[in-house]
C-alpha angles and dihedrals in degrees: 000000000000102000093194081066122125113241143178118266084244148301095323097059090039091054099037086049101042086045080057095056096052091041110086153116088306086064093052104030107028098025096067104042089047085058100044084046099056110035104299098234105037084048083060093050096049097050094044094055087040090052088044088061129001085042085041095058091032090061101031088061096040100048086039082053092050091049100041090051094038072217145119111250089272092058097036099061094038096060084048103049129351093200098059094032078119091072080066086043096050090046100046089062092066095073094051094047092049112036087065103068088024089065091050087052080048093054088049086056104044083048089057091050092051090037086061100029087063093044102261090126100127089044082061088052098057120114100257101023091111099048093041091051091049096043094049115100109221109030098059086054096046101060091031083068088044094061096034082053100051084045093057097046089057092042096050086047088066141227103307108025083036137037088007092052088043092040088054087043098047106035102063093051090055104061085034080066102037087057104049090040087044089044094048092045096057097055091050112125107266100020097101082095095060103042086055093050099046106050101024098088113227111199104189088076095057113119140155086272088061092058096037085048090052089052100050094040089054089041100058092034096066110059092243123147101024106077094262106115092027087058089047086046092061095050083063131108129225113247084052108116111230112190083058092045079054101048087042092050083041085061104042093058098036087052098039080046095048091046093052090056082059096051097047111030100048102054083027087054087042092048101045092051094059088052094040087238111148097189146080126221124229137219118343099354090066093036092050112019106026106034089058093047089047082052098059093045098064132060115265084021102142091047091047086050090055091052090040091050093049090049085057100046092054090046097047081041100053096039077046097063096040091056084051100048092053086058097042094049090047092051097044078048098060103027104031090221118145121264088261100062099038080052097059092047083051090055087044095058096037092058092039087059102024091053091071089031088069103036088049081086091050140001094024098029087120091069123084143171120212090347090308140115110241096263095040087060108045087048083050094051097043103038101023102043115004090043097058094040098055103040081048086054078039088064093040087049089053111038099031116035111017095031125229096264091069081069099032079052107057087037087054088056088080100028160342099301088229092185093036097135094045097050083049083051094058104038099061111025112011093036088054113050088031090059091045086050089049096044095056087041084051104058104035083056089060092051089046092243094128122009121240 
């Protein structure tokens, strides 16, 4: 292990900081409307036994990966095996794909906050706000260089001063937030529908799409598969206990995720009945365009918008600067340049991509690749498609070639490994087979021939 290496002053800022990673925009925006899709509370059931497993064995070898190597995903595969030093490579690649448009969703969602915090909140909530804001030139790239901004400046601080001090300051008040929004919302007129569908189990709706939907939702939500916990990993120090780090981070998304179900489908549910609506929205088109007019339906809307809004942005900032740091430390690993500089190629790289990122909504909407817009795409190739193919060569990796002591091993530094077998279990026979699942599933759902 490189002993010149940044780390975390111990298990809290790991965890904190690692929670912020998983927790993102997928726990507020797809979470919800995946639950309210298929059957609100099996759903529940079904992600909670698949986090509990196939998210327990995922972290558990990435973040093992990231400690034993002292190294980003392209060193640490690379130590391991040379011949299989392309699996870092490949995943190295997701970050860089992704921070870019990330960072423009980041910038819609620091210009909502401000929207409500400076009473606009019943502008936000016009038919149209949303699509005139994106497909403006200047103000989406405006606030994408805001938050980007606000990303770089914690990433160029460093691990500790920086992402861990930020990480212990955020992630509290999010699920401070998260409580006092989730806890309002359930006690609206009308949401007593939607609290009983989403968390009564019905187990009539449950199908082989709740259970794709579940994986994919789990597997995107945890930050696996894109450098991320392997370079947190590596920021961890040895008497740290991981199988508890991971039950702790495991936590801190399926809770952040099951609140935010609380928070959306009850004054959703109450609002769609009055307008004899019977659907809810995904992505941005809930986030953006539901949510605001759901706020100015109820009473105290436009003050529960400015603290929604808040939740989000710490949620979209601290999964922002994990996504950073993993290209920043990739890039101070191969090449051995300071964190500076590596910042500044990072920016290089964040404004080439999330130019067209932010125009594909506006000037440039008439282009398309592949039938998508730019960030469509570039969300489509390194989720849909990178993400699952390399966490598929990470269980190879693991089972196969390096064996999966090499991982029971690192994790018993710091411990008894009390699910050892079953982590063995998943990794090589249940991981592989669930991600390719979740790959096909994946891609015909971009092209609308199924429907996740």
């Amino acid at each position: 292990m490189n002993q010149n290496r940044s780390n975390f002053t111990g298990k809290l800022g790991f965890v904190l900081a690692a929670a912020g990673s998983a927790v993102g925009l997928g726990n507020i925006w797809r979470f919800p409307y995946l639950a309210a899709k298929y059957g609100g509370g099996i759903f529940l059931f079904v992600y909670l036994i698949l986090a509990l497993t196939l998210g327990f064995a995922l972290l558990t070898a990435e973040i093992a990966l990231g400690r034993k190597t002292g190294l980003s995903a392209v060193g640490a595969f690379s130590s391991l095996s040379k011949k299989y030093a392309f699996i870092g490579y490949l995943e190295s690649i997701v970050p860089m794909i992704i921070l870019p448009y990330y960072c423009v969703i980041g910038g819609w969602v620091t210009k909502y906050f401000v929207q409500y915090l400076t009473g606009g909140a019943s502008q936000a909530a016009t038919d149209g706000f949303f699509k005139s804001f994106t497909s403006d030139f200047s103000q989406p790239l405006v606030w994408f260089t805001v938050f980007f901004g606000i990303t770089a400046i914690v990433v160029l601080l460093g691990v500790e001063k920086g992402i861990e001090k930020v990480s212990k300051l955020m992630m509290p008040l999010l699920v401070l937030l998260s409580v006092v929004i989730a806890g309002y919302c359930v006690f609206l007129p009308g949401a007593k529908q939607g609290l009983m569908y989403y968390f009564l189990p019905d187990f009539s709706k449950f199908s082989v799409m709740t259970v794709l939907g579940a994986m994919g939702q789990l597997f995107y939500s945890m930050s696996i598969a894109m450098g991320i916990m392997i370079t947190y990993g590596s920021y961890m120090k040895k008497e740290v206990n991981i199988e508890s780090a991971v039950h702790q981070i495991e936590i801190f998304d399926t809770g952040i995720a099951f609140l935010a179900g609380m928070m959306v489908i009850p004054p959703v549910f109450a609002f769609n009945a009055s307008q004899q609506n019977t659907t809810i929205d995904a992505g941005p088109g809930l986030m953006f365009e539901t949510l605001p007019k759901v706020f100015e339906s109820m009473p105290g809307g436009k003050y529960l918008g400015v603290f929604f809004f808040l939740l989000v942005f710490f949620a979209a900032l601290t999964s922002s600067i994990s996504i950073m740091e993993a290209v920043v430390s990739v890039l101070r690993d191969k090449f051995g340049i300071s964190r500076i500089v590596s910042c500044i190629i990072s920016f290089v790289i964040v404004i080439a991509l999330g130019v067209p990122s932010s125009l594909g909504n506006g000037l440039w909407k008439e282009i398309k690749v592949l039938g998508m817009s730019f960030l469509d795409f570039f969300d489509f190739i390194s989720n849909s498609v990178i993400m699952p193919i390399v966490a598929i060569l990470t269980c190879i990796f693991i089972g196969y070639v390096i064996k999966p002591e090499i991982v029971t091993q690192e994790v018993e530094l710091s411990g008894k490994f009390k699910n050892k077998t079953l982590f063995v279990l998943i990794i090589k026979y249940f991981a592989p087979v669930c991600i390719f699942l979740i790959l096909v599933s994946s891609v015909l759902s971009a092209f609308n021939i199924i429907t996740i």
